[in-house]
C-alpha positions as CSV (number, residue, x, y, z in Angstrom):
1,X,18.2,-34.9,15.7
2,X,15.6,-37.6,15.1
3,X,16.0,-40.7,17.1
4,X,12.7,-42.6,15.8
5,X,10.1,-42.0,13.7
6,X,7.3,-44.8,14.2
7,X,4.0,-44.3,12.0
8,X,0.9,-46.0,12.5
9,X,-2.3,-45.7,10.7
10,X,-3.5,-42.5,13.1
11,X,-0.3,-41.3,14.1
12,X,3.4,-40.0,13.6
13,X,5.6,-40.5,16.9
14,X,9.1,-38.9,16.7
15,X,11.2,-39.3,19.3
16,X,14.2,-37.2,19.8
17,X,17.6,-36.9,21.7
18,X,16.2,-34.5,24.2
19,X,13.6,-36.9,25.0
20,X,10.7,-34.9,23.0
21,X,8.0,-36.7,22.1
22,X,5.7,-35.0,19.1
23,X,2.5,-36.8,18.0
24,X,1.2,-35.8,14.8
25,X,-2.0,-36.9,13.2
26,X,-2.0,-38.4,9.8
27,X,-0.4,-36.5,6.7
28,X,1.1,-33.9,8.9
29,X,4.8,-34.5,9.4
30,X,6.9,-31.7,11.4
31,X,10.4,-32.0,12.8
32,X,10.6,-30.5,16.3
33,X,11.5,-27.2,14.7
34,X,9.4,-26.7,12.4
35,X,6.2,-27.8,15.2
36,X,7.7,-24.1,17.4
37,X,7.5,-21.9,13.9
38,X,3.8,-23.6,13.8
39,X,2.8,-23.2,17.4
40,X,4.5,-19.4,17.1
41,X,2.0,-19.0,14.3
42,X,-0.4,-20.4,15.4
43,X,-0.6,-17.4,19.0
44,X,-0.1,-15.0,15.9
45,X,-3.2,-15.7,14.3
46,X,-4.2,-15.3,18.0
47,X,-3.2,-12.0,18.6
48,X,-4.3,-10.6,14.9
49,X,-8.1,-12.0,16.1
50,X,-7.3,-9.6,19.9
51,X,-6.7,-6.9,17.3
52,X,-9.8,-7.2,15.3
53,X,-11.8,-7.2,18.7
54,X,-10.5,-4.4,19.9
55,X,-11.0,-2.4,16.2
56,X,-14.5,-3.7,16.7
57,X,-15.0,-2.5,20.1
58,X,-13.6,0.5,19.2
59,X,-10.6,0.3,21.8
60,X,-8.2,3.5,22.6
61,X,-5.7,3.6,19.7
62,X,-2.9,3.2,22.2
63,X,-4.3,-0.4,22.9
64,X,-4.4,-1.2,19.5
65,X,-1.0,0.3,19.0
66,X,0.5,-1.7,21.5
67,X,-1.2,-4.6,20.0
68,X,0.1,-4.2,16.4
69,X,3.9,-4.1,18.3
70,X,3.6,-7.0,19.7
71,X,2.1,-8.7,16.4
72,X,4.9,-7.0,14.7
73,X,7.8,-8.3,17.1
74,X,6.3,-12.0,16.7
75,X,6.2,-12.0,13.4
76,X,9.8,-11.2,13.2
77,X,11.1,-13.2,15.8
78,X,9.7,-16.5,13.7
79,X,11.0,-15.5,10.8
80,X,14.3,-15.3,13.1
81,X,13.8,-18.8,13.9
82,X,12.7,-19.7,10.3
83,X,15.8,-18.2,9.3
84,X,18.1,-20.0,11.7
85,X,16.8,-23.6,10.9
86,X,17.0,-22.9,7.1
87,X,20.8,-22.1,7.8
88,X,21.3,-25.2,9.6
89,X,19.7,-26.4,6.7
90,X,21.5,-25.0,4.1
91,X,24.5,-25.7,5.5
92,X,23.8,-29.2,6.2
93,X,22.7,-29.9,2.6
94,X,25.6,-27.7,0.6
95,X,28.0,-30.7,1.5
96,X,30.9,-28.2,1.4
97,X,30.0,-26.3,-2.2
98,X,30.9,-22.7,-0.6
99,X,29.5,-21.0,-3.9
100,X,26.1,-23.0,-3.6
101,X,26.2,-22.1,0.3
102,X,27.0,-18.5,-0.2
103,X,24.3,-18.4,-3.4
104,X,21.3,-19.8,-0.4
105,X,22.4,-17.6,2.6
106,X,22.2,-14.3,0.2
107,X,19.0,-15.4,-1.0
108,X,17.2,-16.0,2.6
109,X,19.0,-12.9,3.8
110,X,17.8,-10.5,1.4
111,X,14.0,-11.8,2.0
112,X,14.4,-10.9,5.7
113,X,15.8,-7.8,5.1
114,X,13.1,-7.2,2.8
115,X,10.5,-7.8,5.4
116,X,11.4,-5.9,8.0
């Protein structure tokens, strides 16, 4: 996926296929990917700080209700998408060693199942 990586001392520019560019400031290193899961995290934290508002305000429980599904939802669909790059990953990395590939899958399966 990653075309070129060029670092500087203030920046790291990645340039992909598609024609994305992602600048990232020192020490902070994220594949395209992994920069969604972050940004999807990042409106998270977003809507849990909406939800504390509106406890504080002392909103209609149907708002807040309606607010904790849509945390809820979010929450699962990025650890959907965490879930879907590990696999690439996994697969990627288990060079054909079906036992070791089976052994990973199971493992990241079973913690999503867990958490929902």
């Amino acid at each position: 996926m990653l075309l070129t990586r060029v670092r500087n001392q203030a920046w790291t520019i990645f340039l992909t296929r598609r024609n994305f560019l992602a600048i990232y400031p020192p020490r902070v290193c994220m594949t395209p990917e992994r920069k969604k899961v972050y940004d999807r995290l990042k409106r998270i934290e977003g809507q849990i700080r909406g939800l504390q508002r509106l406890i504080e305000k002392d909103a209609p429980c149907i708002d807040i209700l309606t607010q904790v599904a849509a945390v809820t939802s979010a929450i699962k669909k990025t650890g959907s998408a965490v879930l879907s790059n590990y696999m690439k990953t996994c697969i990627e990395e288990s060079g054909g060693n079906a036992k070791k590939l089976h052994t990973d899958l199971h493992a990241a399966l079973s913690r999503v199942i867990d958490l929902s």
